[in-house]
N, C-alpha and C positions, 0 to 999 in steps of 0.2 A: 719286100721288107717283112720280118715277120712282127708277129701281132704284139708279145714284147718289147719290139723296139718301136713299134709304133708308140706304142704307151708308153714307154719312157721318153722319148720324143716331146710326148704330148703334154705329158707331166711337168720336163724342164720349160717349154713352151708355156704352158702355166703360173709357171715360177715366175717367169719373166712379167705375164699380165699382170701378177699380183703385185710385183713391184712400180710400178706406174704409180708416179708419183703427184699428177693432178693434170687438171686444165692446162694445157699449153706445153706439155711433156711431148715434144717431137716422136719418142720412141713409141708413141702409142698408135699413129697410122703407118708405121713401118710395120710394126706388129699386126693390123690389121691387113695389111696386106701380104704378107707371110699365110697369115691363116688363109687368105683368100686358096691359096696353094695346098694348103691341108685338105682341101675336098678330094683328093685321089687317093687317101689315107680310109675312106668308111666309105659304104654301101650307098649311106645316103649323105651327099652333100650339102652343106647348108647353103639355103636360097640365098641368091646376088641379094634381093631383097633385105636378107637379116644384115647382111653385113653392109650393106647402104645406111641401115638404121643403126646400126653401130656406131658406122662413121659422124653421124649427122648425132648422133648422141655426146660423142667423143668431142664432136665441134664445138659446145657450150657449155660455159663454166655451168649454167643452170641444172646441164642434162649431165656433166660427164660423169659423174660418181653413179650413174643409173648405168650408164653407156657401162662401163669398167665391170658392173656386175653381168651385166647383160652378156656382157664379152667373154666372161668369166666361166660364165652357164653355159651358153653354146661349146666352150671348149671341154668340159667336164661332162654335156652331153656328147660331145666325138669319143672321147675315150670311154664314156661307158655302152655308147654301139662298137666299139672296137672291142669291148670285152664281150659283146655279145648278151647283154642285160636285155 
């Protein structure tokens, strides 16, 4: 795949996080585990860890507006190691 299409890929994948629309949004651990699969996309994949802490973020109305940025960031870091930043 090339690095353009990764990045547009990555971008409409984005789109998508940014629409989550709160606590209890079903689409939001299918989206996490999508991403889980974006690690053969960049050099460096992000730790099982981040995305454990994602999820467990994602899980409480308390944490998920943190989770959602959280999620937001790791993806915005893929696409700027795919642009090679």
């Amino acid at each position: 795949m090339e690095k353009l299409e990764k990045i547009q890929m990555l971008n409409t994948f984005l789109a998508r996080v940014k629409h989550l629309r709160g606590y209890g949004d079903m689409n939001s651990y299918n989206l996490v585990k999508e991403f889980k699969s974006f690690g053969k996309l960049t050099e460096n994949p992000l730790p099982s860890n981040q995305v454990d802490d994602i999820i467990n973020e994602l899980s409480s109305p308390r944490t998920w507006n943190n989770g959602k940025n959280n999620f937001i960031q790791n993806i915005e870091t893929f696409i700027d190691d795919i642009k090679g930043k």
